[in-house]
N, C-alpha and C positions, 0 to 999 in steps of 0.2 A: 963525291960531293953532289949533292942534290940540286935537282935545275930549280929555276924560275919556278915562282907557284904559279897556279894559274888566279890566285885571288888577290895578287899583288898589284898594287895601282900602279899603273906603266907610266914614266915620265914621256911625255910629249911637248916639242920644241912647239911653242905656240905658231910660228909660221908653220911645222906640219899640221896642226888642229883639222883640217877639211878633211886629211885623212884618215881620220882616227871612224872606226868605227858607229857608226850612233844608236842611240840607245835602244831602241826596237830590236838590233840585231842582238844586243845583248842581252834580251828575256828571251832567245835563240827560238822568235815564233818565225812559221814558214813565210820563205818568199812572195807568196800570193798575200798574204796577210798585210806584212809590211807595208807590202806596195798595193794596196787598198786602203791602209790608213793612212799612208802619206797622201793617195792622191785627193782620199776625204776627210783632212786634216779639219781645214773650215766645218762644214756643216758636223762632225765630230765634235766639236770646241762648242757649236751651237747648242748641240744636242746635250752635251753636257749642262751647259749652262742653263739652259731651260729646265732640267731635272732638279740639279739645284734652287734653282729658284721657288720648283712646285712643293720639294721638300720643306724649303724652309716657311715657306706659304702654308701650307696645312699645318704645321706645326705652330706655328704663331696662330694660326685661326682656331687651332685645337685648345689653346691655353685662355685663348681669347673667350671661346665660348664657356668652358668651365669656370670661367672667375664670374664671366655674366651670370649664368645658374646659380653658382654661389651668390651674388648678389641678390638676384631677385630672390632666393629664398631667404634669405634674411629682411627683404622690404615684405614680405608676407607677413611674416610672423612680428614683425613690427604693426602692421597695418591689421591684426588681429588680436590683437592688444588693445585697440585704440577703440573709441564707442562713442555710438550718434554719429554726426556730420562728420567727424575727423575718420573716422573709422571708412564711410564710405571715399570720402575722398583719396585714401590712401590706398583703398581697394583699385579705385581707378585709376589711379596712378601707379601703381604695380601693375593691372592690364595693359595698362598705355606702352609703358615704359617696356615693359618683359614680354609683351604681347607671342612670342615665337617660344616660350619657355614655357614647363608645365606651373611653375606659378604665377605665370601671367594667367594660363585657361582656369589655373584653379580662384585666381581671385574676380576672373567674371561669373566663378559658379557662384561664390560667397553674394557676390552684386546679386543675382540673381535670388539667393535664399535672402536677403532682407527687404525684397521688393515683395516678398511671401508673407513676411514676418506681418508688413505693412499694409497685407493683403492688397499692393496692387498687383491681381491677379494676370491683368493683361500683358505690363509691363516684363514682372517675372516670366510669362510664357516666351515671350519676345528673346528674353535674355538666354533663357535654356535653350530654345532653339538654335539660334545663330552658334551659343557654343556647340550644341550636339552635332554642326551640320561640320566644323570645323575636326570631330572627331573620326579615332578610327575605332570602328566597332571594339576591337582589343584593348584600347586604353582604358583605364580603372573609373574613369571618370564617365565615361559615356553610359553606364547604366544612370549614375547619380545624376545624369543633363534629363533623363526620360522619365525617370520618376518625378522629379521635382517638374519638366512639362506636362505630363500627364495629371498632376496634382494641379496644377495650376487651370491646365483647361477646365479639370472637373469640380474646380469651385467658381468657374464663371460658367458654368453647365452649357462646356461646349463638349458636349459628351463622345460625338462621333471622335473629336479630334483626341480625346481623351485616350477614349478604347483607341485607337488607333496605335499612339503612343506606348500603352498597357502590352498590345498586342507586340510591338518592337523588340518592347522590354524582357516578353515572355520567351526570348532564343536565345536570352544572356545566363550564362550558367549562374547560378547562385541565384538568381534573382527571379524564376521560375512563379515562385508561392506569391513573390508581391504582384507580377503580376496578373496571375489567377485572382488573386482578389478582388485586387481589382478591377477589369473585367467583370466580375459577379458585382460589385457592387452597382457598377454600371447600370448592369442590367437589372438589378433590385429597381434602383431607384428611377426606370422608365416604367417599372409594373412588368416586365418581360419575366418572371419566374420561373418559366420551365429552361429558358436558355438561363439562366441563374443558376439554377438548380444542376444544369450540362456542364456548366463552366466547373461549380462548385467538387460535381464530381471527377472533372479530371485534377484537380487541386487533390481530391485523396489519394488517386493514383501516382503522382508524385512522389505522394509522400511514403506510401504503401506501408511496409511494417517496421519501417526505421526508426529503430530508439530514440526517445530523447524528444520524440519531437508529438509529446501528449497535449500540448497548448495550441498546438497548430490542428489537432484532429477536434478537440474541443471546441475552438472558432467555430471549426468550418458546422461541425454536427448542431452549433447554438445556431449558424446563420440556416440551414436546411429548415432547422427544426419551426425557425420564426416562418419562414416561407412555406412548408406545411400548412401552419394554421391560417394563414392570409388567402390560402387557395380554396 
């Protein structure tokens, strides 16, 4: 006849209960152990419970920010909908409101291109700046903050501040040829021609023998060509 299992629940007379083995020895971990967690039961209970807590914290904050992003992208595309006074005011109220989200930054660019529109050129500078200082070089947005300040300085012909900008522009991949150009046009329009003509030809070497790209060597050979005959 076969004994006792060992996975069979032992009846115990409730006044022996105190002797019954407790449950740590039952997950049979070593005596140093046990008696380490028994003696730091408390701050153990603590320590859990703050874990807990931080889990379910990022976790709610997690869900919390995704619905906001979703939000504010949908007050965008409402607020680019809209035209004249309403349009701006719902711009700014989507920076306001979203200001930590990328269509909070993106609807102070939007502010920013209708103060162009309006040609207040001061304002617009204003606006592109304060966003571009809020960027980080990597975001998609921060070329779009230096061209539209540079276009704005250089139609209140604040030139230094212009090129200045141009020149930021010109370390951003993609964005190389806009700002070669302008730069050159800078200098066109101070009468400076031979730096014109400096800038012009590193714009070709960019470009060098890359297909596709016949409109951009044609600019540049009509803009040389015009500065030739001026000289």
């Amino acid at each position: 006849m076969s004994g006792p299992s060992a996975y069979e629940k032992k009846y115990v007379d409730p006044k022996d209960q105190s002797q019954v083995e407790g449950l740590l020895e039952h997950f049979n971990l070593p005596p140093k152990v046990i008696r380490f967690l028994r003696e730091n039961k408390r701050q153990i209970q603590i320590a859990l419970a703050v874990t807990l807590i931080a889990i379910v914290t990022v976790s709610l904050y997690g869900s919390y920010k995704e619905k906001r992003v979703e939000k504010a992208a949908s007050a965008l595309t409402l607020a680019e909908k809209e035209t004249g006074d309403a349009q701006i005011a719902a711009f700014e109220k989507v920076a306001s409101e979203f200001d930590d989200t990328a269509s909070g930054v993106w609807a102070k660019v939007e502010l920013a291109h209708l103060e162009m529109r309006e040609k207040n050129y001061d304002s617009a500078a204003q606006k592109y700046s304060d966003v571009s200082k809020g960027l980080k070089a990597d975001s998609p947005l921060y070329p779009l903050t230096l061209v539209g300040l540079a276009e704005a300085y250089e139609a209140q012909q604040k030139y230094d501040e212009s090129y200045a900008a141009f020149e930021s522009l010109k370390t951003v991949n993609g964005y190389e040829l806009t700002a070669y150009a302008g730069m050159a046009r800078i200098h066109e329009t101070r009468g400076e021609f031979d730096q014109a003509m400096g800038i012009y030809g590193q714009y070709l070497a960019v470009i060098g023998e890359e297909p596709g790209l016949d409109a951009q060597r044609a600019y540049v050979d009509e803009k040389i060509a015009r500065i030739k005959a001026q000289q």
